[in-house]
Structure formats: C-alpha cells, structure tokens
N, C-alpha and C positions, 0 to 999 in steps of 0.2 A: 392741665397738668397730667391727667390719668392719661389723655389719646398722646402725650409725648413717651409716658412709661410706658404705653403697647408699643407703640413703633419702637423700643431702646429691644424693650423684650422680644417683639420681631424678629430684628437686624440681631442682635442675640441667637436664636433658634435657627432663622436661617445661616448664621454663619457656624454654628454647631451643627447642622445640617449638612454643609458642604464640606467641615474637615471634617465628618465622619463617612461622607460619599468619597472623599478621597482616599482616606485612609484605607475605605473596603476597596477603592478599586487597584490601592497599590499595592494590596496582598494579594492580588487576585493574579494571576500573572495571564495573559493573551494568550490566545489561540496562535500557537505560530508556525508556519511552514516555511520551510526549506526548498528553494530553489536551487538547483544544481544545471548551471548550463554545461555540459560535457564540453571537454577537452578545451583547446584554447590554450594562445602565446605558442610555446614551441612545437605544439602536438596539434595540427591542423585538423586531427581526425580525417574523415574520409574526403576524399575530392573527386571532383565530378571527374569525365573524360577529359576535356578539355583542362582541368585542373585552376579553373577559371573561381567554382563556388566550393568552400571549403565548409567543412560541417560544422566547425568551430564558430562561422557567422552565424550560420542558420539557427545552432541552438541559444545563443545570445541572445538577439534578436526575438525567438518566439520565448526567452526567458523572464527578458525583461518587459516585453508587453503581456506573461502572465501576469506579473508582480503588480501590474500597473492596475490591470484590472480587477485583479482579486483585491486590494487596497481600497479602489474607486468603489466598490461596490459593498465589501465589506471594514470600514477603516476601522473597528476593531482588532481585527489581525493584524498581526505582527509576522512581517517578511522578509526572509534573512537569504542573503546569494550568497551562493559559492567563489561567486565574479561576477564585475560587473562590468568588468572589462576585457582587453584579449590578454589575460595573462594566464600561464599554468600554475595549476593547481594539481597537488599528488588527488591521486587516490584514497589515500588515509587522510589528507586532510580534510576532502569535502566530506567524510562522515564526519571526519571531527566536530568540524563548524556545525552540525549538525548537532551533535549529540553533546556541546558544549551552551548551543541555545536550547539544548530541551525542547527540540522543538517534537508538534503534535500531528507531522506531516514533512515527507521526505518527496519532492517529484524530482526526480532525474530525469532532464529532456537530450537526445539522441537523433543524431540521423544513421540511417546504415546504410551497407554495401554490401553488394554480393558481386563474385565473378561474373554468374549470368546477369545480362542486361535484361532478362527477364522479367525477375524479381519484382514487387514492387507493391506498394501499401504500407497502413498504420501497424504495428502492435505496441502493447502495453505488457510489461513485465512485474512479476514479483518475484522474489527470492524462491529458490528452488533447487534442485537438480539438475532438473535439465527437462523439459515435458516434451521434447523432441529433438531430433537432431539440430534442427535448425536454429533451435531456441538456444543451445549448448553453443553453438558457431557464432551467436551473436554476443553473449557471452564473452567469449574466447576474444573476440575481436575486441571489444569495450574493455577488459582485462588487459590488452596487452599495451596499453598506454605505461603500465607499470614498467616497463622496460626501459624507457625514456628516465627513471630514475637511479639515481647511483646504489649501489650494492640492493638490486631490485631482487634476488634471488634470494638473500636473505631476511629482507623485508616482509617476503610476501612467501614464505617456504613455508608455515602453519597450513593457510587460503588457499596454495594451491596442492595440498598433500589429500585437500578433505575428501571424502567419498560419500556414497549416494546415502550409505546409512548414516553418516555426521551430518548431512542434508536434511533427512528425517527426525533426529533428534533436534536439529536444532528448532524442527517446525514445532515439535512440541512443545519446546520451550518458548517459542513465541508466537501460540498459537491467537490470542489477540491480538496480535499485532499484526500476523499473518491475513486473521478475518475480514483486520479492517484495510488490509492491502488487496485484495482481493474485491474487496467491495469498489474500493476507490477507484484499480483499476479496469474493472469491470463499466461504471459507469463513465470515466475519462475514456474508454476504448467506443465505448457505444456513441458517444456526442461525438468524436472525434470526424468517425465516417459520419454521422448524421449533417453535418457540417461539410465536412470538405468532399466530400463522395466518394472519399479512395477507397482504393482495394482493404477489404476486413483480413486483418492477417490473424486476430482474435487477444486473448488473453494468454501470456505461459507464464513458463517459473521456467530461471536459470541463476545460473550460480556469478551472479555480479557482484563483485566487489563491492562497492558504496553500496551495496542492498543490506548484505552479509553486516559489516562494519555499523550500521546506524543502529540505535536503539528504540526508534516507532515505527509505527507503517509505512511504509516505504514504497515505490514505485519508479520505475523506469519506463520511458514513452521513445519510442523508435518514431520519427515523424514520416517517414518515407526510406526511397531506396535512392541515394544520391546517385549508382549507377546505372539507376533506368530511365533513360531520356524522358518520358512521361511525369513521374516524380519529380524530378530535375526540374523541368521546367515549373512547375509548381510551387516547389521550394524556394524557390529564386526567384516568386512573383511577392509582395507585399499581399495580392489580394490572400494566395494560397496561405501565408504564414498565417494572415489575420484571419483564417478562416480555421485553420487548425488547432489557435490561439484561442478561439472562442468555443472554440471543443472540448477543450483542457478544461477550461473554465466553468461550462456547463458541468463537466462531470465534476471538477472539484467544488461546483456548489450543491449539488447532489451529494454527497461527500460529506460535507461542511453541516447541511443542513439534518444531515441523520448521525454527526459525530461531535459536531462540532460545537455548535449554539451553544449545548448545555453549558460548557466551559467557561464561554464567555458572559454569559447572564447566573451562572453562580447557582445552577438548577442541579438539587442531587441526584444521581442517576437515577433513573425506576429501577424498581426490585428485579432480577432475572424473571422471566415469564413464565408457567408453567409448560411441563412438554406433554402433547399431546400426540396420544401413542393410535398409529395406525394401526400398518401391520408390520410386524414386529421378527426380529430376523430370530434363525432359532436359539440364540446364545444369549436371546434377550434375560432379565434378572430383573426379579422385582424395584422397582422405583424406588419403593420407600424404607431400600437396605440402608442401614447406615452407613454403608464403606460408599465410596467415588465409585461412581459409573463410567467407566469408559465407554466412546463413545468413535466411531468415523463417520464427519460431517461430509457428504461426498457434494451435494451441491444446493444451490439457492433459489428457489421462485418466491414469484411474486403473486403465484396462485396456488393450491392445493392440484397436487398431480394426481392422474388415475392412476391406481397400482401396475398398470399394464405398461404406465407408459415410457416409450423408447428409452426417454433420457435418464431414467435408474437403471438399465441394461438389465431389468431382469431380476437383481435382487428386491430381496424384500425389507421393506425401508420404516424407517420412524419419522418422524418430525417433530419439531418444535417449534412458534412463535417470534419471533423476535423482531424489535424495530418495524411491526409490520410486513413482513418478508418470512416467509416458509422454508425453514434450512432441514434438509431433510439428513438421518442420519442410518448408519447400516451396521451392526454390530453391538453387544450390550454386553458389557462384562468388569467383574470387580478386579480384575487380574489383566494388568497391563502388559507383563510380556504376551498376553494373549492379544490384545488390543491390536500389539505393535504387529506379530504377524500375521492377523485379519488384516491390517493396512496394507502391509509388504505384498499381502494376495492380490489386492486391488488398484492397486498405486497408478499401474497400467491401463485399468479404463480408468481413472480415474485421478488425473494427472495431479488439477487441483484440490484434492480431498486433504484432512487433515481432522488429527484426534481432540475430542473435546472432553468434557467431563461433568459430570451432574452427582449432587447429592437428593436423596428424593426426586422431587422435580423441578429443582434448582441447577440451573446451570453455574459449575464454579470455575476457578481460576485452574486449568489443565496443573500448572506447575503445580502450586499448590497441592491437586490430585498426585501427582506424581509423589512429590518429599513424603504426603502422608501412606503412601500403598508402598515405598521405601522403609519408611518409619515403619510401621507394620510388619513388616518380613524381616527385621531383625530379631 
C-alpha cells in the first residue's frame, strides 16, 4: 500500500515538475535571429555579365542554408526569414518582420557590384555613415531597391535627408546595439575569409536601410563581387556558397556564444566589469564622480596593447574588461557636448569608434547617460 502511495506521489511531483518546466520555458521567449535574404521576385539585384546568375539566388540559397544550420546545431533558436522564397520584399518591411519578432539578431545577406571587374571579396557591414567611399557606394546601391516601390520618395524622404551628424547621434543612442554589431561582424567577417579564402574587404559602417530601420544588432554581409569573374565563379559553385555559409555560421556562433546563451538558459547578466585605467587621456576625471563618464570606445583586443602601439595611432588610451576582451577607450569627461566633439576630432582614424558611459567603474547604459547629463543642465 505505502510503494503504490510513492509511486501516486511520484507521478504527482514529476507531473508538477514538467508543468512548471513548461511554464518557465514559455515565459522565457528564444533567442531569435532574423535572416534577411536581399532582394528577390521583381528586383533581381545584381547580375553577372552574362546575366545568367542573379544575386537574388545567391542570397536565398546561402540564407536558407544559414537557418538550416544555425537550427541544426542550436534548436533552441528561433529563426525567422524575410523570404523564403523568390518573392519582394520592401525595405521597410524586412525591418519590420524584424522588429515585430523581437528579434536578438538581424544578418542581412548580400552580394555586390562594382563597374570595375576588379573588384572582388567578402565585407561585413554595420550601420554608419559611411567609413569610406566605397562602403557609402555599397550602400547607395542596396538602398536603391527603394525605387522599385510606389511613392518611394516619400517613403523614404526622412532616411535619405539624414547627415553624418544624425548618423552619430544615432550611434549614441544605440550604442549597445552598435557594440554587439560590431562584435558580430567583426567575427562573421574573420570566419568568412578563414573558410572561403577570398579577398578581406574588412569590416565598415554605411547608412543601409534595413540597418537603420531594425531595433537590435544588426549586420549586413556582402558575399562577394558578382561582377568579377573570380567571385562569380565562386558564387555560382554550391561548394563556394557552402563554404561561405559555414563562415557565417562560425562567426554567428562566436556571436551566440558571448551574447547569446545567457538568454536562453535564463542566466542573469554579470555585473558591468570594473575599468581598469592605464594611461589615461588628459581630460580623464575621476572614476568615482557621481555624474556619467563619457567615454570614446575606439577599438577591441583580445590582448592588452603596448601604449606605443600602432593601432591606437598615438593617443593615449584607457581600457576596460569585458566578456573577456580589452575594449580600450580615449577621452574622460562628465560633459558630453565635450564627449561628442573629442569624437567628431577622431571619427576619421577611427571609423568604428563610438561613446560609451560609466558611473564609477561601472559601465552604464550611454542613453541613460545622456537623459541624466540632460536632466542636469536644465
């Protein structure tokens, strides 16, 4: 009679057991990324010479065998396309679908063109300016899809009025978001070539539409140059896709694995790290003011840099910990119009740079810093 009541009580505990496992897991919402294969249906994007391979395949193709394998590998996430098929899609709507699944990751896959047949290699983009001529051309070119929709000039007449300084404010304002785009395509850009061996065209910022428009980190991936015979052929082979395919993939689990996890296993963030101050630029201000530290993040290792070396151009820099990774920073001040034109000064060596903010040696939310150093000055 008692080993029938443990077994009732058992089956009992484990069945309160798993509606309480479900229950947490269906407040918990996935990790989910947004797949965006550009162009597609009436907007072919670019096409080869022979007009034979159109980019609208290409990025399908290496879209859908991201999804496959980011799924395969992690089935926790949750993966949502722009298309799954050859049809168009605006502009405004692939951020939508975006920013209507909430999602925790934006890839925009691309092939490009140039007039020269030259041309030819990977890049990886995040929202910007523009961090060179070319990066603004490439841009311009993925932007002009907008034209293909009816009353496109007043659609998009805000988006294309902005300037380099509404560029800048907007970094501030999503300077998180910025960070972890910047991370993502930083290590999607490095797998990319590790994989397929093409030309490094590197990391920019440009003013893309669906960049602009989405509400998380965001990324755009140029796969190659459809008009350079080389690339071309490439592109157009299954091995070349599934090799660029698993490039993507490497970096977005790179990605995943320093942003992402926490989300889905329900882990509360770690506390902001402490900054650990080298040498210190001369506008530096004590730590431990109460007001927000402005700060310019100018770039990231994965080691502690000599003070000499090349790649801080000379100034004199801070740093701070985080995730494991050394983000060093050049400037220290409680006064952010001061902040913004120490940036404005640098912007030029320092294409990808962007303002952070600390309280003590807390790193906080830049906005945040902003509304309170507003609040303040009234």
């Amino acid at each position: 009679m008692n080993s029938i009541k443990n077994i009732l009580l058992l089956l009992l505990l484990l069945t309160f057991t798993a509606i309480t496992t479900v229950s947490a897991q269906a407040g918990r919402r996935p990790f989910t990324v947004v797949i965006d294969a550009g162009h597609g249906g009436k907007d072919p994007g670019a096409l080869s010479s022979n007009r034979k391979l159109k980019e609208k395949n290409i990025n399908l193709d290496v879209a859908l065998s991201l999804g496959k394998m980011i799924t395969g590998t992690y089935p926790e996430i949750k993966i949502v396309y722009t298309r799954k098929t050859d049809k168009f899609v605006t502009l405004g709507d692939r951020a939508q679908i975006a920013n209507k699944a909430k999602a925790d990751l934006f890839i925009s896959i691309h092939t490009n063109a140039a007039k020269s047949t030259r041309l030819n290699g990977c890049e990886t983009f995040t929202l910007g300016s523009g961090s060179s001529a070319e990066a603004k051309k490439a841009a311009q070119y993925e932007n002009k899809v907008m034209e293909l929709e009816e009353n496109y000039h007043e659609t998009y007449k805000k988006f294309n009025s902005l300037s380099t300084e509404d560029y800048i404010v907007l970094e501030m304002l999503r300077t998180h978001d910025i960070e972890k785009s910047i991370f993502c395509a930083d290590a999607i850009q490095k797998n990319m070539i590790k994989r397929s061996k093409r030309n490094n065209l590197g990391v920019k910022n440009a003013g893309f539409y669906v960049l602009h428009q989405t509400n998380m980190p965001s990324i755009l991936i140029e796969l190659g140059f459809i008009s350079n015979p080389g690339d071309m052929k490439y592109l157009s082979s299954d091995a070349g896709k599934q090799a660029l395919t698993k490039g993507i993939f490497d970096g977005f689990s790179a990605y995943y694995k320093q942003y992402g996890r926490s989300k889905n296993t329900a882990r509360q963030d770690a506390p902001p790290p402490a900054v650990t101050e080298t040498e210190t630029a001369d506008t530096e201000v004590a730590t431990s003011s109460a007001a927000p530290v402005f700060k310019i993040q100018i770039l990231t290792s994965d080691k502690v840099l000599k003070a000499k070396d090349s790649r801080l151009k000379g100034l004199k820099t801070s740093y701070y910990k985080e995730n494991g990774m050394y983000k060093y920073t050049y400037g220290s001040t409680t006064d952010y119009n001061e902040i913004l034109k120490l940036h404005k000064s640098i912007k030029s060596k320092f294409k990808e740079s962007f303002i952070v903010a600390f309280r003590g040696d807390k790193k906080i939310s830049t906005r945040t810093a902003i509304d309170e150093y507003k609040s303040n000055r009234k």
